[in-house]
VOPAGU-2260 file (C-alpha; in pm, 1 decimal, decimal comma):
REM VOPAGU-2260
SITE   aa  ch    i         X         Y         Z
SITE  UNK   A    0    2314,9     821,9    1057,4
SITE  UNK   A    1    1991,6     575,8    1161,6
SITE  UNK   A    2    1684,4     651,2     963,9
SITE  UNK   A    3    1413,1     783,4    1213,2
SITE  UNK   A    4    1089,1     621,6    1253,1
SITE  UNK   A    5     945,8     977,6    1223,7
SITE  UNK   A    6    1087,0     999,7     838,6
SITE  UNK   A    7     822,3     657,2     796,1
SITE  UNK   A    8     559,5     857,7     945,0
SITE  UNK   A    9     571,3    1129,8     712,5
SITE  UNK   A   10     568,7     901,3     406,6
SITE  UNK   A   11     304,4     720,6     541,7
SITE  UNK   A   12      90,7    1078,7     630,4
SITE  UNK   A   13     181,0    1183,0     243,3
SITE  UNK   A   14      51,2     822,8     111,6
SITE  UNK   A   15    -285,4     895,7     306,5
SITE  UNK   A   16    -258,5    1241,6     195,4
SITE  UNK   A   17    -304,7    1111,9    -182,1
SITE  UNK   A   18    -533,3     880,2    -105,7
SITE  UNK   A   19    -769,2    1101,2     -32,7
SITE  UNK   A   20    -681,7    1346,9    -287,0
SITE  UNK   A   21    -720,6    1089,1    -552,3
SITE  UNK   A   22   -1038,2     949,0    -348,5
SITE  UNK   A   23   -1154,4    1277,2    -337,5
SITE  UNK   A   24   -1108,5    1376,7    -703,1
SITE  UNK   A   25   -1278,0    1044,9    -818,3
SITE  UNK   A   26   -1586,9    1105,4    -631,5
SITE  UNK   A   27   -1622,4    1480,9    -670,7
SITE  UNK   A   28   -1538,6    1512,9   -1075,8
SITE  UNK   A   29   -1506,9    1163,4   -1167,9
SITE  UNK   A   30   -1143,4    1201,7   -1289,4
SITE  UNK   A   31    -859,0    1013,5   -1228,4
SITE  UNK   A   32    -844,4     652,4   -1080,2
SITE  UNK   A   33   -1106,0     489,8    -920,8
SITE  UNK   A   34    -992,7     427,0    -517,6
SITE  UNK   A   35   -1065,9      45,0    -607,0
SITE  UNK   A   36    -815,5      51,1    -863,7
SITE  UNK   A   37    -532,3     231,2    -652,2
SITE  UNK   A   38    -652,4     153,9    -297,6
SITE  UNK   A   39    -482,5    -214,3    -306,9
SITE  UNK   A   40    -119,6     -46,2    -430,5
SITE  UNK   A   41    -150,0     156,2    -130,1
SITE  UNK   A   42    -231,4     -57,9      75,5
SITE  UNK   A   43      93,2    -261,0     -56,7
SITE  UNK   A   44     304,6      41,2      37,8
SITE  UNK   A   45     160,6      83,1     348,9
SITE  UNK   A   46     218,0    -233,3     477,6
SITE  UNK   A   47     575,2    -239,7     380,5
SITE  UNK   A   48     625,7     127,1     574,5
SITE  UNK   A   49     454,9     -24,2     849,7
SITE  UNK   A   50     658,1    -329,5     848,3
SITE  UNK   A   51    1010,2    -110,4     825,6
SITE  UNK   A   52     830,9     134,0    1102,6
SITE  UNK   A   53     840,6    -159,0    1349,1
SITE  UNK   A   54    1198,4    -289,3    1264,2
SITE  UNK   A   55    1279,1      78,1    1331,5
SITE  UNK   A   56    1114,5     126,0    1651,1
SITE  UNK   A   57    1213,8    -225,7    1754,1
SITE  UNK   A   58     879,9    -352,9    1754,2
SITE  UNK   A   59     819,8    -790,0    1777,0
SITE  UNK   A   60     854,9    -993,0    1501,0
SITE  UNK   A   61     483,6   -1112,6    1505,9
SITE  UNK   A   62     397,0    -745,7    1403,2
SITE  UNK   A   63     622,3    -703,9    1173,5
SITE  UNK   A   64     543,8   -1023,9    1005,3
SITE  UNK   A   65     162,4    -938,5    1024,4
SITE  UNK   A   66     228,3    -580,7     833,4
SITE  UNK   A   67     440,9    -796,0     554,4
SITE  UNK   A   68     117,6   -1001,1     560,7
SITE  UNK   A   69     -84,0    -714,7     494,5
SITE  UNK   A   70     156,5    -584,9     210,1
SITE  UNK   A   71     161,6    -929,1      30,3
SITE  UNK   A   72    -210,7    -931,9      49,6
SITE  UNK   A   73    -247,8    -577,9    -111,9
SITE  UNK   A   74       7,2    -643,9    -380,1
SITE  UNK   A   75    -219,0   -1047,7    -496,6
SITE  UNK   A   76    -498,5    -795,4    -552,9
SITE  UNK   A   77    -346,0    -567,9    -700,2
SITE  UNK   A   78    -195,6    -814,1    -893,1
SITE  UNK   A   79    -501,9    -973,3    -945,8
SITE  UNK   A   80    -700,7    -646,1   -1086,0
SITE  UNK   A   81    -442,4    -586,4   -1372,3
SITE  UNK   A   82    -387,6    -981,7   -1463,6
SITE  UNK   A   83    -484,5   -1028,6   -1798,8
SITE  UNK   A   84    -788,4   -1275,1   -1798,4
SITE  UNK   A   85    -753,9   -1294,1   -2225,5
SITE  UNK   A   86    -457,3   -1544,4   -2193,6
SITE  UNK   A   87    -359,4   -1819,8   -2028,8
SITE  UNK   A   88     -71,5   -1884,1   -1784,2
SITE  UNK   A   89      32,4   -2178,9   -1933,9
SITE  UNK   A   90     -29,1   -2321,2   -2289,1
């Protein structure tokens, strides 16, 4: 049975959904995460559901490459954010 693009659309409505519960939390009680700290991990996801979206709905291979793009950028900074600074890569 194919997976339907409309299954990526719901995990991708649900990913927005708790984005801006989380967002939301933050700014009204200051609890949680701060959206600068999970915003970039999202944005990872998002991309990759994207990407998968347009392989689903047969969609061109520039798109899909520029949603990949836009994963791999989310996931250097949120690499980036939890890199520890304290020691060095190579000795």
């Amino acid at each position: 049975m194919p997976i339907d693009s409309r299954v990526v659309d719901g995990i991708l409505l649900l990913l927005l959904f708790e984005a801006v519960v989380l967002g939301g939390l933050y700014a009204w009680r200051r609890i949680g995460v701060a959206p600068a700290r999970f915003l970039p991990n999202f944005i990872a996801g998002a991309g990759l559901l994207l990407a998968l979206r347009g392989a689903l709905t047969d969609g061109s291979r520039v798109s899909i490459a520029l949603w990949l793009l836009l994963g791999f950028a989310g996931h250097l900074v949120d690499l980036a954010g939890r890199w520890n600074r304290r020691r060095p890569l190579f000795k």
